[in-house]
VOGU-3710 file (C-alpha; in Angstrom, 3 decimals, decimal comma):
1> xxxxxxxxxx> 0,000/0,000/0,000  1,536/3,107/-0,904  1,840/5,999/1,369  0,883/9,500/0,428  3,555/11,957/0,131  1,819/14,877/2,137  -0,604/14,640/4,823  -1,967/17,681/6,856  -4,746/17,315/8,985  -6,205/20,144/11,380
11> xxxxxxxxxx> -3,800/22,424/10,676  -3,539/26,038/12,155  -0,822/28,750/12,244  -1,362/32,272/13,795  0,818/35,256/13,658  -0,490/37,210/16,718  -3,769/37,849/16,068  -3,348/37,174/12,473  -5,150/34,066/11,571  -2,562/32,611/8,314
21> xxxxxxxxxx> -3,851/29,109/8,344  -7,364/27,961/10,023  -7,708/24,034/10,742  -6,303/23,010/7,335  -6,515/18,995/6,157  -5,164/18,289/2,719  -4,104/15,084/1,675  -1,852/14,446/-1,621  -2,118/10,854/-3,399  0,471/9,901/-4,761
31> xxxxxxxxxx> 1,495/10,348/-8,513  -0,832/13,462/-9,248  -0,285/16,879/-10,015  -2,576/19,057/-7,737  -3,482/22,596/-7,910  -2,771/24,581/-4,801  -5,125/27,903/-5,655  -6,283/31,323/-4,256  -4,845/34,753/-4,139  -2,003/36,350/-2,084
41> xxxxxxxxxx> -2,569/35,917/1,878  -5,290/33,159/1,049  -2,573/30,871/3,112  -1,134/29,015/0,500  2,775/29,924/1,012  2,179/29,324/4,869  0,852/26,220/4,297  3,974/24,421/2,464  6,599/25,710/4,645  4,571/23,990/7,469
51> xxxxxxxxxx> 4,263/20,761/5,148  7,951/20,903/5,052  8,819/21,303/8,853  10,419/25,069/8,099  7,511/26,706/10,593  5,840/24,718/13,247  1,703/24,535/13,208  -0,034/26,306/16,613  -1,986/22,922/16,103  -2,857/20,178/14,012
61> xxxxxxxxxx> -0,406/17,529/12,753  2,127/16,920/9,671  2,954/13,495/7,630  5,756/13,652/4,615  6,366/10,535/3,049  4,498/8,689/6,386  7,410/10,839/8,751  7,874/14,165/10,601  9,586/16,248/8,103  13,411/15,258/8,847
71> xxxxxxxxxx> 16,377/14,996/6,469  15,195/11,500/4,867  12,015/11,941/4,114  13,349/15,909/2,795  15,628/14,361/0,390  12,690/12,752/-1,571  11,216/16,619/-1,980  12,192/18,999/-4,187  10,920/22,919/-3,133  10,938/26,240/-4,811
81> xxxxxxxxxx> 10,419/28,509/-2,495  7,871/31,592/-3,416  11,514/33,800/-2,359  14,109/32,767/-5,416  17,570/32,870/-4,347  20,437/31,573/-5,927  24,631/32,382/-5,226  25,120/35,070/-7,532  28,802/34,220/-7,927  28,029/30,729/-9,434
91> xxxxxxxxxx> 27,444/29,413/-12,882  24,149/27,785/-14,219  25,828/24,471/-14,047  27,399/25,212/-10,928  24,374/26,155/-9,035  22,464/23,576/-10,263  25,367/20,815/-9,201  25,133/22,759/-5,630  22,067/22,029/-5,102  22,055/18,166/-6,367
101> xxxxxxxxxx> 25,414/17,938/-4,324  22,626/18,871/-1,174  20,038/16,315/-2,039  22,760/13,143/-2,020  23,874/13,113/-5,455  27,505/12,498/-6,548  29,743/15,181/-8,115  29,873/13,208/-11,303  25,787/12,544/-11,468  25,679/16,109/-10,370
111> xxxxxxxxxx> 27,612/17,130/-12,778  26,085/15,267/-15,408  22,321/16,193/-14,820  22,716/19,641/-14,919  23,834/19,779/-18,495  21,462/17,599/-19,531  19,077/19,841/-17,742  20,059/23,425/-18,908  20,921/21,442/-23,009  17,383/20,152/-22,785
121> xxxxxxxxxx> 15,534/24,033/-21,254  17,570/25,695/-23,900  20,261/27,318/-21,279  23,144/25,192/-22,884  25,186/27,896/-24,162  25,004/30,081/-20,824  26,089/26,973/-18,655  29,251/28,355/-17,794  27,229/32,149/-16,980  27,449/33,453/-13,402
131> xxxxxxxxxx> 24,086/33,753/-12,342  25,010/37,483/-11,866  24,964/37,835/-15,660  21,861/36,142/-16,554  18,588/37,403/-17,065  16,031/37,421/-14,392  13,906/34,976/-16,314  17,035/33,037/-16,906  18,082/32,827/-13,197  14,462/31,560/-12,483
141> xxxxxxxxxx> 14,626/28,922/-14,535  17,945/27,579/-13,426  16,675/28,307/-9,499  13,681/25,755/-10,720  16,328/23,267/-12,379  17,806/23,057/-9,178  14,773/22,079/-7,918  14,352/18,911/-9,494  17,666/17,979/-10,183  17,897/14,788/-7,646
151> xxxxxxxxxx> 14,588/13,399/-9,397  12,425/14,128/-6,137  9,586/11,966/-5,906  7,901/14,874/-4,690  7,712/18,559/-6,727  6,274/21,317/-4,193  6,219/24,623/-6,192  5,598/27,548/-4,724  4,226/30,254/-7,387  6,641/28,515/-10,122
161> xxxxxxxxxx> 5,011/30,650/-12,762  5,374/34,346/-11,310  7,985/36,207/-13,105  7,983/34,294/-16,550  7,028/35,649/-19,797  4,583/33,063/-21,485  7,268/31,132/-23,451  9,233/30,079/-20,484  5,759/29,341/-18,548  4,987/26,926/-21,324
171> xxxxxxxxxx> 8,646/25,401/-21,192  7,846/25,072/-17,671  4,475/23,566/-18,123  6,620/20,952/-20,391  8,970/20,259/-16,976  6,079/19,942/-14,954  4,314/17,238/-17,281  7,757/15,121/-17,791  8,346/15,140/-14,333  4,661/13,546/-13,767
181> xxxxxxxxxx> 5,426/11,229/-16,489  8,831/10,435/-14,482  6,507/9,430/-11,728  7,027/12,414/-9,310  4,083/13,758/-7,217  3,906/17,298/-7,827  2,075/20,324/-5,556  2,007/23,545/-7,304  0,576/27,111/-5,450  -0,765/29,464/-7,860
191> xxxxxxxxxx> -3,171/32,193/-8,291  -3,245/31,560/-12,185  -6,041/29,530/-12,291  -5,228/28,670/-16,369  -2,020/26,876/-15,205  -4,394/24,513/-13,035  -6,773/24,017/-15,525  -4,139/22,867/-18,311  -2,098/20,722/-15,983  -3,891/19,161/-13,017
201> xxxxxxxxxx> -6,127/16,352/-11,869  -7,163/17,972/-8,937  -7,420/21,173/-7,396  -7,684/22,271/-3,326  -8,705/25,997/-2,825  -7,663/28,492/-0,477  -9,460/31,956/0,719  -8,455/33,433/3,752  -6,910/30,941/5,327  -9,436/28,086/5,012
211> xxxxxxxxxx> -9,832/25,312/2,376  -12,862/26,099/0,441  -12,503/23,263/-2,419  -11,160/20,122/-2,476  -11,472/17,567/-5,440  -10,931/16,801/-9,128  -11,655/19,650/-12,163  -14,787/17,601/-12,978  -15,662/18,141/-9,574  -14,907/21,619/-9,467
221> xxxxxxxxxx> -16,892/22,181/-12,646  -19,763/20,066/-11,973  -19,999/22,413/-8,509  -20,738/25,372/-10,720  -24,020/26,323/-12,765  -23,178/26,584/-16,350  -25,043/27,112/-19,286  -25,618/28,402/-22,872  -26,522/31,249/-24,974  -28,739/31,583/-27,707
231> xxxxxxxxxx> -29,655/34,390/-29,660  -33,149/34,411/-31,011  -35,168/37,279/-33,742  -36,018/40,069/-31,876  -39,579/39,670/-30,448  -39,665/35,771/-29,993  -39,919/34,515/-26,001  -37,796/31,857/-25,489  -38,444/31,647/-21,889  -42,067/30,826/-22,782
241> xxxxxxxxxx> -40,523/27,962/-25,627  -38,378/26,432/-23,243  -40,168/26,011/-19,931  -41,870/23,240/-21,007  -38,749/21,356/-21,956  -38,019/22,103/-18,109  -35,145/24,944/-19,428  -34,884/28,268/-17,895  -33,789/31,204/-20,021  -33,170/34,883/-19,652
251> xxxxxxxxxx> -33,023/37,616/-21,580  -29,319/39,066/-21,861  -28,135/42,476/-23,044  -28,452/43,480/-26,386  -25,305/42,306/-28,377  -26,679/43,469/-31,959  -27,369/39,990/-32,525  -31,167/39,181/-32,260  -32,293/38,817/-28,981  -29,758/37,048/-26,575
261> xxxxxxxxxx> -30,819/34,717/-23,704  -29,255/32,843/-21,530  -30,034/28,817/-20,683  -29,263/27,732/-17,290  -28,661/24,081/-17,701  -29,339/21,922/-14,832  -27,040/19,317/-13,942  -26,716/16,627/-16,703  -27,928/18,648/-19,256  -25,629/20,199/-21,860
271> xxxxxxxxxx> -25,167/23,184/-23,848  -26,438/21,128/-26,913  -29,001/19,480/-25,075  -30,651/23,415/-24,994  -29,768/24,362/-28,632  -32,252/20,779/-29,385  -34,753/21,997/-27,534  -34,892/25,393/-28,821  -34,546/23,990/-32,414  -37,899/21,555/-31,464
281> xxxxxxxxxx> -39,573/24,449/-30,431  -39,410/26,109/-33,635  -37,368/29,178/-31,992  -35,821/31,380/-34,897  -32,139/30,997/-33,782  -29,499/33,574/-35,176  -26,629/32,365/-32,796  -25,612/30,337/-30,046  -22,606/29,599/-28,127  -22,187/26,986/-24,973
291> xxxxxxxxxx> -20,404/28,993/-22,158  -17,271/27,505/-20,675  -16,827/26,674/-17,252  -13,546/28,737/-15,673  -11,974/28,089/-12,524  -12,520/31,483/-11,856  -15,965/31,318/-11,880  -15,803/28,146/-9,894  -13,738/30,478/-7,436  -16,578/33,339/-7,140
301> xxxxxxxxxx> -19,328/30,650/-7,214  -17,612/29,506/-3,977  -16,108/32,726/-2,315  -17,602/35,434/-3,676  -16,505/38,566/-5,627  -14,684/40,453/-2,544  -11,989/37,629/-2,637  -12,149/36,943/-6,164  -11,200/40,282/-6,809  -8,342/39,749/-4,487
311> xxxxxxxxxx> -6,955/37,094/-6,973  -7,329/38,971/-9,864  -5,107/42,085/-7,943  -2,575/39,241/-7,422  -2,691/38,117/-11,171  -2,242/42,081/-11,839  0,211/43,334/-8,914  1,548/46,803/-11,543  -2,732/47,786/-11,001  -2,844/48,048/-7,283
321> x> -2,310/51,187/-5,738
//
């Protein structure tokens, strides 16, 4: 029976009167990539430093890899900290060696893996660059080579995206998914929601300091409402066609486009399910287009928009005063 690689149950950190983490339980199984989401201060940075044994819950108990958080069960975990910081003095191969050096690997292996891992990200020719020199981008990237260097059986990635310009997120993305394929466990924090949707089977969300989701994207998506939109001549009532089909529908702002109306779809029902019933009901449709279920939305369903519009202020630090 395998164990899991993280286990938190009950979990609660103050800082004074500041309440960071509030009776927390989170389990990871093992071999999946999960989704750690919810804006700045929801918790989520607080959280993984106590999963690693670096702060100390006011309550509530810790399991990595079955074990207090100690040296051998640390060497199966590979962590990028939120804060980056590499030696400035070294090279990109050096660091990366450093840092495989720490996590039990010999000189040689070290030595050998980080080529192959700066050839393979594209850094090849700026191996032998001092970290000094290198972009900011650049030094990220080696600072998250680093990180899985020793082949941890567990990736726990705190905000691995911030800081990237969208090519080296999606050359991240690529590191993420190979190291899943490897068969490495991998916990990522984010307040990009997109990044969760494209790469995880399950996703745990955090508002101020409490879980408030916990399951797979179906899951998450099946929680929230969703529906269609169809776009009728003006003057025909699709509310009145569609209630007998047992379809609610309401009339939308004016898009130049007919009239508009939105189908909420109950729960098996989907968005072509409504356009069939509209068609048998001899409505004179113009347009339609099935809405797509976000995260996001998932995230106000379940919060509200106070805290969702904390995440998008974290997605867009430069806007806030």
């Amino acid at each position: 029976m395998s164990i899991s690689p993280l286990v938190l149950r009950n979990v609660t950190k103050h800082f004074g009167t500041f309440t960071a983490v509030s009776d927390l339980s989170l389990d990871v199984p093992e071999g999946g990539i999960i989704g750690f989401l919810g804006p700045n201060g929801a918790g989520k940075s607080t959280s993984l430093r106590i999963a690693l044994g670096v702060m100390q819950p006011d309550a509530g108990t810790v399991s990595l890899f079955g074990a207090k958080p100690g040296i051998a069960t640390l060497k199966r975990v590979g962590f990028l900290p939120e804060e980056r910081g590499l030696y400035k003095k070294m090279t990109a191969r050096t660091s990366i060696e450093h840092f495989a050096r720490l996590k039990g690997m010999t000189a040689r292996d070290a030595r050998a893996r980080a080529i192959e891992l700066l050839d393979t990200s594209g850094l090849g020719d700026d191996k032998n660059t001092r970290i000094s020199k290198l972009s900011k981008g650049m030094a990220q990237k080696v600072q998250i080579l680093s990180t899985l260097a020793h082949r941890p059986d567990f990736l726990i990635l705190d905000e691995p995206f911030s800081g990237l310009d969208p090519v080296n997120q999606q050359i991240l993305e690529d590191l993420v998914r190979a190291e899943h394929a490897r068969g490495a466990t991998i916990l990522f924090s984010t307040h990009v929601m997109e990044h969760a949707e494209r790469l995880c089977d399950r996703i745990v969300m955090m508002a101020r300091g409490r879980k408030v989701f916990d399951g797979t994207l179906g899951d998450a998506y099946g929680a929230l409402g969703h529906g269609a939109r169809i776009n009728v001549e003006t003057g025909f009532d699709l509310a009145a066609a569609l209630a007998p089909k047992g379809l609610a529908a309401h009339r939308m702002p004016d898009d130049g486009h007919g009239d508009a109306w939105r189908i909420s779809l109950p729960k098996g029902v989907g968005a072509q399910d409504a356009l069939r019933a509209a068609i048998e009901a001899s409505a004179p449709i113009v347009g339609f287009a099935p809405e797509e279920a976000r995260l996001r939305d998932v995230f106000v369903s379940l919060v509200g928009e106070a805290d969702a519009a904390a995440l998008d202020r974290s997605q867009h630090p430069e806007e806030v005063a």
